[in-house]
C-alpha positions, 0 to 999 in steps of 0.5 A: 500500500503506498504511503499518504506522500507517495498517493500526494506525490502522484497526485501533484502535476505542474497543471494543478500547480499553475492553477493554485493561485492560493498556494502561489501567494503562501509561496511568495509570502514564505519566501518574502518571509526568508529574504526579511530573516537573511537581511537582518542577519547582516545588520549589526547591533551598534557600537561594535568593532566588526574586525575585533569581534571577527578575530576574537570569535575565529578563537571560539568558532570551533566550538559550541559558538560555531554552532550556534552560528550556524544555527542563526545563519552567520548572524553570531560573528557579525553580531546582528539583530538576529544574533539569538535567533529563535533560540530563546523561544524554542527553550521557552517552549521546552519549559513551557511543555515540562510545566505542562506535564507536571504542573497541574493547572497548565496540565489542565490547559494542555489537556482539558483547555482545548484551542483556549487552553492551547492559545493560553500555553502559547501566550506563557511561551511569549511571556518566557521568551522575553525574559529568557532573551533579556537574560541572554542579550545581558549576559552577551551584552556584559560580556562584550562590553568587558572584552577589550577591543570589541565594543567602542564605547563600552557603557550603560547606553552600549548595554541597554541598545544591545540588550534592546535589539537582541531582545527585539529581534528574537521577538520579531523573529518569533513573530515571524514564524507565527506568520509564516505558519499561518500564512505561508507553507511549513512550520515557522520556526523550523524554516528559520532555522532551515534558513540559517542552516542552508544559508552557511552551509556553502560557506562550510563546505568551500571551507572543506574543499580549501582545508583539504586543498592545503593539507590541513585535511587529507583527501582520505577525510574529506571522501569520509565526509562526502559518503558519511553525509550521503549515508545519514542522508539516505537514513534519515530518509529511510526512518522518517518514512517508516511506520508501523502501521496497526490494522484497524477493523469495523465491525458490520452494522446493519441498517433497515435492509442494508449493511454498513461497516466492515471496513478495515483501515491502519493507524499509522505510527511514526517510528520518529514521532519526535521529529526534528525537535529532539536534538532542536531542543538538546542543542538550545539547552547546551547553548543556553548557558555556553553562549554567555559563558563563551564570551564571559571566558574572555573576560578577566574574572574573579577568582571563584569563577575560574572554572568557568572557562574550563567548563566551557572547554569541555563543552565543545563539539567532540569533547566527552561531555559534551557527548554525553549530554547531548545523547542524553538529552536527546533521548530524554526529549524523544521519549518526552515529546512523543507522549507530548503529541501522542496519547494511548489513551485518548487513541483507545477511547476514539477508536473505541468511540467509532467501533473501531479495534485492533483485532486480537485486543480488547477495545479500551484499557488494553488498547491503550496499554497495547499501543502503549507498549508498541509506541515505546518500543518504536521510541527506542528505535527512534531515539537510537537513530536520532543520537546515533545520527547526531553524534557521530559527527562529533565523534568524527570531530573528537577521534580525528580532528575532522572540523566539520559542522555539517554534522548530523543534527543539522541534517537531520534539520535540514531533511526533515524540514524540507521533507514537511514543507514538501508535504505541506506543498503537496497538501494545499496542491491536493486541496486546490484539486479537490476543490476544482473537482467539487465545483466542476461537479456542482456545475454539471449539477447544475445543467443537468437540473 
């Protein structure tokens, strides 16, 4: 049986496509969207020496900072409006849906609240938001001021104007992404994030070619590369499209003289239900608190914060703990957003709600227990796909020196982004068609009356 994307895929021809207007204007709006986010990443905030910030972050661009960099599509080096990215807002949300589950009143929103419930979680995501990037533009803003040579005029006004700008841009950006998921195609948020990535990624891999070029990589590691990003590719590929799909049944009901049910249909379950938000959300946690303790370890500091900078160290792509965390923190993540998007229980009672049964087990407790049992062991697997995706590149980076960011969480970003707006393309396409079949039915309709 073909799968949703592959019936959508045949469905889609450049005929339909010409004829989509509405998707046309949802296109050009994300794209307009993407041009607004990529200029303001070339903006700078002001009072910065750009040649001073250039050399002092080519010292840390090996580290958790390249990555955060390339996470926000340059904007880090050149210290512009959109230097925190959407960063701030993605660990709001993760606060936001921890509280959800075991804070009582917000775990009655999310489940009981419905679309009230759901607008009020999100308007608390805004609130954090703020304060999390007034935290970060500070801790960014004192620690530039107090690196020598960076800021020209370092002061209270440099603070406040740094703080205000970073602050305003995270918000504009969060904004941004409400727009372009409203009105434009795929998820706001993810697409920004896509945009930074692919923007620097030309960048990277010239940097690859050039490195090997003079010696400082072999040729030996950089066919290493090409094949390990071809290889994750097709893997991603691979399990972001597998499912295991349970056999739904209907039992026949009988009407007057007719008979109606009987059907059978699957319930399709993802062995990825997390998506790209685990090691999204992994990576934004790491970088909460190195990003200003990045900047801060330039800074001359008291005597009981030396171990600042040696924590700081331990945190950068390849080192052990950083390793460690990182795993960890993705397979927390994938565990804890699957039973965020995902419940037995209200699985159970609906399929029990419209007759429907998995044949061999027992309509509601055991359903749930049942698909229970089935969603943890697809977990698992997911939850090692995705760590092993995303650490070994950084165990190429710690085992042979291979500085390379292209690494499997931002292909795992990428591919997975690209596969969802795709999709989201291929819905609006099958709507638009739908729709034409329905009013060209109404018009025969019509004629023959």
């Amino acid at each position: 049986m073909a799968s949703a994307a592959e019936q959508l895929a045949a469905n889609m021809n450049f005929g339909a496509f010409a004829k989509a207007t509405e998707l046309h204007k949802r296109i050009w709006f994300t794209l307009l969207a993407m041009i607004v986010y990529r200029a303001g990443c070339y903006i700078p905030i002001p009072g910065i020496d750009a040649a001073a910030l250039q050399q002092a972050f080519q010292g840390q661009a090996q580290g958790i900072l390249g990555m955060f960099n390339m996470f926000s599509g340059g904007a880090v080096e050149r210290m512009a409006l959109f230097a925190l990215n959407v960063m701030p807002y993605i660990s709001a949300s993760i606060i936001v849906q921890l509280l959800g589950s075991v804070y009582p009143p917000w775990e009655k929103l999310r489940k009981e609240g419905g679309e009230a419930g759901r607008k009020q979680l999100n308007q608390y995501t805004r609130y954090l938001t703020v304060v999390l990037a007034l935290f970060q533009s500070f801790g960014i803003a004192m620690g530039l001021s107090q690196s020598p040579g960076l800021v020209e005029n370092p002061g209270l006004f440099f603070v406040v104007s740094t703080v205000v700008t970073l602050t305003g841009g995270t918000m504009f950006l969060m904004w941004l992404g409400e727009q372009i998921t409203s009105r434009g195609v795929g998820n706001g948020i993810s697409l920004i994030i896509f945009a930074g990535i692919v923007a620097v990624l030309p960048r990277y891999i010239a940097q690859a070619f050039e490195m090997a070029r003079t010696g400082a990589m072999s040729g030996g590691a950089l066919l290493m590369i090409a094949v390990l990003v071809i290889g994750v590719t097709v893997a991603i590929v691979f399990m972001e499209r597998s499912q295991r799909r349970l056999l739904v049944q209907y039992p026949k009901r009988q009407m007057g003289n007719r008979m109606f049910g009987g059907d059978t249909s699957f319930l399709p379950l993802k062995i990825n239900t997390a998506g790209v938000i685990p090691p999204i959300f992994a990576s934004s946690l790491l970088l909460l608190p190195t990003t200003v303790m990045g900047f801060a370890a330039q800074a001359n500091l008291p005597d009981y914060m030396q171990w600042l900078p040696g924590l700081t160290g331990q945190l950068q792509h390849g080192r052990p703990l950083f390793m460690v965390l990182y795993g960890a923190l993705i397979i927390f993540f994938c565990f804890f957003y699957t039973s965020i998007v995902f419940n037995p229980e209200d699985t159970a009672e609906n399929l029990r709600k419209y007759g429907g049964f998995l044949p061999g087990i027992r309509p509601g407790k055991r359903t749930a227990e049942y698909l229970d049992f089935v969603l943890t062991r697809l977990t698992v697997i997911g939850a090692a796909y995705i760590t092993l995706v995303c650490l070994l590149p950084e165990a190429m980076i710690g085992f042979y020196n291979v500085q390379f960011y292209m690494g499997g969480t931002s292909l795992l970003i990428v591919v997975s982004v690209t596969m969802d707006t795709v999709a989201q393309i291929q819905s609006h396409l099958l709507a638009h068609q739908y729709e034409g079949l329905i009013k060209k039915s109404k018009l025969r309709g019509g004629r023959q009356r």
